[in-house]
N, C-alpha and C positions, 0 to 999 in steps of 0.2 A: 220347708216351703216347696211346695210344686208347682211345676211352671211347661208351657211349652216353649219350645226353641223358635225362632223364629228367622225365619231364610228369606232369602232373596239373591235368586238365581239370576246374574244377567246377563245376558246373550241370550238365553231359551226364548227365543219368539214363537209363538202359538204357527206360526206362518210356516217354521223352519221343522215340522214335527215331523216324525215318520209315521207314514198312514198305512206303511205295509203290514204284512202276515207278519206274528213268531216273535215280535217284540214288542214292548211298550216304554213308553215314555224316552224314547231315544229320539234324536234330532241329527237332521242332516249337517256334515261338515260339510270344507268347501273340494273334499276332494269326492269324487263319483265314486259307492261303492263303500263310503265309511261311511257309518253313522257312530254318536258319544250318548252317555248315559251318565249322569252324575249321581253317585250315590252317594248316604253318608252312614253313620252310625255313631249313632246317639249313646252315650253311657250317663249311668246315675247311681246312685249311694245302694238300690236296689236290684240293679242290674249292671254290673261294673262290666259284664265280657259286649255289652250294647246290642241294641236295635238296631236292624237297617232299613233304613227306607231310601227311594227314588226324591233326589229333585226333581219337582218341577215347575219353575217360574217361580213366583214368591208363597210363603203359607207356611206350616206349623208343622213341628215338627207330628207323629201322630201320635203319640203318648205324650203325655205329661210327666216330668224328669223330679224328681224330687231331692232337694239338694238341703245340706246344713250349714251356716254360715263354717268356713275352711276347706270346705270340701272341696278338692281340686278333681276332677274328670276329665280325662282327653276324647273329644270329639272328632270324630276322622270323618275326611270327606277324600273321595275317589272318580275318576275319573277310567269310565270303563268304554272302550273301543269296541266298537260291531261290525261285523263287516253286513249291508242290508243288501245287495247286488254284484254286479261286476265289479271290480278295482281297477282303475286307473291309476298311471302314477302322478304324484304328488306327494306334499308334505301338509301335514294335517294342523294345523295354523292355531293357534290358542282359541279358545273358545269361551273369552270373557269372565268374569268375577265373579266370584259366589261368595256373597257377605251372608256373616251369617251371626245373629246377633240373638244374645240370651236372655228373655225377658226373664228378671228375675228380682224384682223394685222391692227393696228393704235389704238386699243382702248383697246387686251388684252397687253400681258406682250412682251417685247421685242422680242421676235422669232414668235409671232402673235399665240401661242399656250396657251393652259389653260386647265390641261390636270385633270380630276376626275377620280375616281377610284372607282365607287361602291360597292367592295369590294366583297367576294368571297361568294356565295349563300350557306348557310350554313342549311341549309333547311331538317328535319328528317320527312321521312313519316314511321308511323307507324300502316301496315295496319295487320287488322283480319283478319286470315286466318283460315279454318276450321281445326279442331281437329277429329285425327280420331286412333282408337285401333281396334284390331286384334278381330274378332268376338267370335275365336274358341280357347282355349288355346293349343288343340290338334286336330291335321290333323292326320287322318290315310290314309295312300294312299293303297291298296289290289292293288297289282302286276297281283295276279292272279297264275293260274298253268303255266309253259311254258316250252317245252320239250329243251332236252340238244341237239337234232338234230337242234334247233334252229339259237344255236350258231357254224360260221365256222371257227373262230381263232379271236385272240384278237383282243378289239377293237369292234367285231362284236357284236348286240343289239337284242331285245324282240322290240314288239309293243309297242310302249306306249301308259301308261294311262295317261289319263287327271284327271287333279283336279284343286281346285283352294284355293285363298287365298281371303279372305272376309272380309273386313273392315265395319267398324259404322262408321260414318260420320257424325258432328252436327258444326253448328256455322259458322264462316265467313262473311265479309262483300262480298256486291251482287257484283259480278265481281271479286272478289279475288279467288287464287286457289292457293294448295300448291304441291310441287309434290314429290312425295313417291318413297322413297328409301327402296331394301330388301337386308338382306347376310343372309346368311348361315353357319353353327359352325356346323361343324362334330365331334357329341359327342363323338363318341368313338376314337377321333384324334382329338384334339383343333388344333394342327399344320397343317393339312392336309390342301394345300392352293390347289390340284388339283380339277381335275373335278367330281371324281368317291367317292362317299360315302363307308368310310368303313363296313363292317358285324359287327353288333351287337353281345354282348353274345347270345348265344341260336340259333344262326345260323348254321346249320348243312353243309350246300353246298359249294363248293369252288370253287375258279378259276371266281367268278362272284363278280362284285360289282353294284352299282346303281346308275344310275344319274338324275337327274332333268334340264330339260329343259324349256326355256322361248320362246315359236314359234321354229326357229330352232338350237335355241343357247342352248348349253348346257351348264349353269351355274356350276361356282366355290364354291371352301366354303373357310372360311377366317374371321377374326376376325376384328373388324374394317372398315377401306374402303377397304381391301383385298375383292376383288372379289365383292364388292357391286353394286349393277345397281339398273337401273334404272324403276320403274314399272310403272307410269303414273304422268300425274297433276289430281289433282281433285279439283273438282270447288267447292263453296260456294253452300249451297242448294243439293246436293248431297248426300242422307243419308247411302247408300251402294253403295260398289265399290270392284268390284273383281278384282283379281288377276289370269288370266289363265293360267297354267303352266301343266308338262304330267311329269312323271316321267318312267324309263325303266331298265330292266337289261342289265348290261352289259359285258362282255367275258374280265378277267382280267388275267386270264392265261393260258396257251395253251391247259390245261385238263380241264374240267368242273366238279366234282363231282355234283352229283344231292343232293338232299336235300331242308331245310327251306333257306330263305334268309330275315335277317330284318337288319335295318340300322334306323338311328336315326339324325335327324339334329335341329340346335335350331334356331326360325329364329327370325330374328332382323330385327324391323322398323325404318326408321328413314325419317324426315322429313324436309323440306326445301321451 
């Protein structure tokens, strides 16, 4: 008798597919940088060393298998890793059940089904990803002089200066990249979860506080994931990687006294 095999892949959502260049019928996992491919091979009383074909979602095997009642055949099915981009790390999560049932009415079991279960892809990738610390233990940022005609009610800002934040970088496998997370802790206010850095001791001026900015966001301070964003991926091979950021004064109460201004933050990497 011949017969086709009959699949049904699940987890393969039409949603989850890869639309890139160089592959076909692979699907995104849930790690950046992996894609999966299920493949299987089909054997028969005609072709015992089998067939391969692509899963995808539910459908027939693409030949017709021709079997004699005794006939035992092992049907292999495979789960094939891609790399489609960057790599991130992570561990690459099962990727659902592929039933796969042999239409074959007169010769399988009473309902013409014979249903296998290859079991749930249990599969850890454990990829290197570069290692990277803080160049400078201390960043000083000079403000500058900036007159009090500057400021025209709160709220209102200085120029800002630019500075940056300078990472070392070593290690990783070619294609992997990890991406760097920053916060900021206002020392002289561990609580302070707003935008404006409080005045240090020895700050003479008032009515002004200071902020740091990321392009035109003006970053928060906060302990933890409070206020943390996000600074870039950086890739394997990559030995320095900066950090662009300005920092500015800012008008925190309706009078400005003139004077010093110094403020203090503590910054925290963190990595993923």
């Amino acid at each position: 008798m011949a017969a086709n095999i009959q699949f049904r892949a699940h987890g393969l959502q039409a949603s989850r597919r890869y639309a890139g260049p160089g592959y076909y019928n692979v699907y995104l996992s849930n790690v950046p940088g992996v894609g999966f491919r299920w493949n299987a091979k089909w054997r028969w009383r005609e072709n015992q060393s089998g067939s391969s074909q692509y899963l995808v979602g539910s459908g027939k095997s693409s030949v017709k298998l021709r079997w004699v009642k005794g006939d035992v055949y092992k049907q292999s099915m495979w789960l094939e890793i891609i790399k489609i981009g960057d790599i991130q790390s992570g561990t690459l999560a099962g990727n659902g059940l592929v039933n796969v049932a042999f239409n074959c009415v007169g010769i399988c079991k009473s309902q013409g089904w014979t249903v296998y279960t290859s079991g749930k892809s249990a599969v850890t990738v454990q990829l290197r990803v570069p290692t990277c610390s803080v160049s400078r233990s201390q960043i000083s940022v000079p403000l500058g002089r900036t007159s009090n005609m500057t400021f025209s009610g709160v709220g209102s800002t200085s120029k800002a200066v630019p500075f940056k934040i300078n990472l070392s970088c070593s290690g990783g496998d070619a294609g992997a990249s990890i991406g760097a997370y920053v916060s900021f802790i206002d020392v002289n206010n561990v609580a302070n979860q707003g935008s404006t850095l409080s005045l240090s001791a020895g700050s003479t001026a008032s009515g002004v506080g200071v902020q740091i900015l990321k392009g035109a966001t003006v970053l928060g301070y906060g302990s933890g994931s409070v206020n943390r964003w996000w600074a870039g991926n950086i890739s394997a091979g990559v030995s320095s990687y900066d950090i662009p950021l300005t920092a500015r004064y800012v008008q925190t109460a309706s009078r400005v006294t003139p004077g010093t201004v110094r403020g203090m933050a503590t910054l925290t990497m963190s990595y993923r």
